[in-house]
N, C-alpha and C positions, 0 to 999 in steps of 0.2 A: 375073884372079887366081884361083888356087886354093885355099882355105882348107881346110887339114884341123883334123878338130876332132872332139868331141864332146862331147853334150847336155849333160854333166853337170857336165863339166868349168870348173872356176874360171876357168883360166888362159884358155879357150877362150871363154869369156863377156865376159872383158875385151875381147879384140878383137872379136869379136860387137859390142858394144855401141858402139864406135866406130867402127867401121862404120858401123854406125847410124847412129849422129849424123853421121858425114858423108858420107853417102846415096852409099854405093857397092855396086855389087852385085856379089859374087863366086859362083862355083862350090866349093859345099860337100860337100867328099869325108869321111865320118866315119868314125871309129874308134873301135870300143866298147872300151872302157879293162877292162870285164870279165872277155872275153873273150881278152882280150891281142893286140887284133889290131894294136895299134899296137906290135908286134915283130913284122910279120911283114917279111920281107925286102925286098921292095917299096917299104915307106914306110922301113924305117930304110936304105935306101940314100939316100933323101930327107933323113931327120933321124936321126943317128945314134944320138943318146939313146932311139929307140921315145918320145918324147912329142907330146902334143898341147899349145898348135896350133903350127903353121907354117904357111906361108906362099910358094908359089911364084907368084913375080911376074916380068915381063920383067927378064931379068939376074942371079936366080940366088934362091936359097930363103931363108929369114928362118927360123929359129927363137927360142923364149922370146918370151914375150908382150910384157913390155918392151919389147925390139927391135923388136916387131914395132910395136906402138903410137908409139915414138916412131918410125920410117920411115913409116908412116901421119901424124903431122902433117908431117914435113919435104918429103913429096909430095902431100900433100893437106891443105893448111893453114886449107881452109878450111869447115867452122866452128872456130874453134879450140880443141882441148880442152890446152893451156897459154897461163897468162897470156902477156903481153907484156910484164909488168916481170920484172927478172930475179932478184930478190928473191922473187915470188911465183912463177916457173916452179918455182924453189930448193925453198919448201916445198912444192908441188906432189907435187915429186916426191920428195921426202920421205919424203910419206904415202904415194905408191907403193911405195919402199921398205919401208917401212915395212911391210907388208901382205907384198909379193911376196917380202920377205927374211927376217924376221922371226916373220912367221906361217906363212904357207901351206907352206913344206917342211915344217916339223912335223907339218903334219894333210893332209898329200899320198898318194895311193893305195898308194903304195910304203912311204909309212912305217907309216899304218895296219894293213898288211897285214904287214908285221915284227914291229907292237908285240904284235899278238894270235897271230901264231906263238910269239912268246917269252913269251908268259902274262903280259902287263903288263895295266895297268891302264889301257884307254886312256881311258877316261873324265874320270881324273883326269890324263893327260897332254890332252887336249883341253881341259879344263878350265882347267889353271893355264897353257900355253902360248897357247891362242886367247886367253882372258881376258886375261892380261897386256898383248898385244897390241891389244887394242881399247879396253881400260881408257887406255893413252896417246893413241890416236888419236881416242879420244871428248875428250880435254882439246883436243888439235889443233884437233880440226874446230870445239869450242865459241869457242875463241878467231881462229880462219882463217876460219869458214865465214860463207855469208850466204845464206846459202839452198840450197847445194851444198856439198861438201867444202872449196872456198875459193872464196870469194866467190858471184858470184848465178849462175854457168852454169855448166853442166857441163864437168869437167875428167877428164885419166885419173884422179884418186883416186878418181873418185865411178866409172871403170871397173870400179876394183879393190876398191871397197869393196861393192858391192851383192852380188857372187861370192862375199866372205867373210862376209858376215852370212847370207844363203844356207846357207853350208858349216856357220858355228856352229850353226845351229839342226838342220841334217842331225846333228851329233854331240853333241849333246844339252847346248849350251853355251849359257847364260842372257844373253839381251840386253838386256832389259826394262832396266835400268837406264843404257844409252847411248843417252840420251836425245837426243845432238846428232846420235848417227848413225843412230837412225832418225827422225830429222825429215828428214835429207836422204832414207834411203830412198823415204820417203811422196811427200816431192818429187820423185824420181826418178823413179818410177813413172810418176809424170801425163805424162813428154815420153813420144809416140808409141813413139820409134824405141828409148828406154830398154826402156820394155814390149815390144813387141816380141821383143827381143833374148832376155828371161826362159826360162832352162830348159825351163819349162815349156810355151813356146809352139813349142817347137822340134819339126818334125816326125817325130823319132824319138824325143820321150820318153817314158816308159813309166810 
């Protein structure tokens, strides 16, 4: 497999990190989001949207990280990162949602980069948009979780969620008080393959 990705990126940390957990090793071609190289003609004959990541595998390319994560359980099921009862895949994926639909286009490279061309405020767009967003998902996880986003192992919420507390604190958005989600963060951290995956361990971060 081919991962294209980069360091810094959210959406590219998620499958990173399930990866991880189910110990598969890919070829990592990266695109610095900076620079704009994820428009260059090359990759958007790959992925049309110029975004990161995707995903070429035997059979044809995968874009959005969703997709990509759940084709990652349905071919490689095992460790599992969704329950097995179908009630708990449900909020599972939920809280994916929830995150990948909800939050992260709001505070996404491209929007960022609009709100301070057009002289907004993005601070208080970071603010009252990510907040709102984690303010429900912290009631979730206090009532779902058990040591993880739901229940005691890692699942994709806890993919999606450690990239967004991440990103809040990059844009200057107050956590300290989602208490249930950074208990799981702390917990997250301690599995190898989670740490591992971390931005910061990646070998082109800066």
């Amino acid at each position: 497999m081919i991962f294209h990705e980069y360091w810094r990126s959210g959406a590219a940390w998620r499958v990173r990190m399930a990866l991880g957990l189910k110990g598969l090793t890919v070829t990592s071609v990266t695109h610095d989001l900076r620079t704009g190289e994820q428009r260059d003609a090359g990759y958007t004959a790959l992925n049309p949207q110029g975004l990161v990541p995707a995903i070429e595998a035997a059979g044809g390319i995968i874009t959005q990280s969703l997709a990509i994560l759940e084709w990652l359980e349905e071919t490689h099921p095992t460790p599992p990162l969704l329950p097995a009862e179908p009630m708990a895949r449900a909020q599972v994926r939920s809280m994916c949602g929830l995150i990948a639909c909800d939050i992260h286009p709001l505070q996404n490279l491209r929007v960022q980069q609009w709100l301070k061309a057009e002289g907004a405020d993005v601070a208080a767009w970071n603010t009252r948009w990510i907040g709102d967003g984690l303010v429900a998902l912290d009631t979730l996880v206090a009532a779902q979780g058990g040591g993880f986003c739901h229940g005691g192992t890692p699942t994709m919420a806890d993919c999606l969620l450690l990239p967004q507390l991440y990103s809040a604190r990059r844009f200057g958005v107050e956590v300290d008080g989602f208490k249930a989600l950074l208990a799981v963060e702390a917990r997250a951290m301690t599995v190898p393959a989670i740490a591992a995956s971390h931005p910061e361990r990646h070998p082109d971060a800066d």
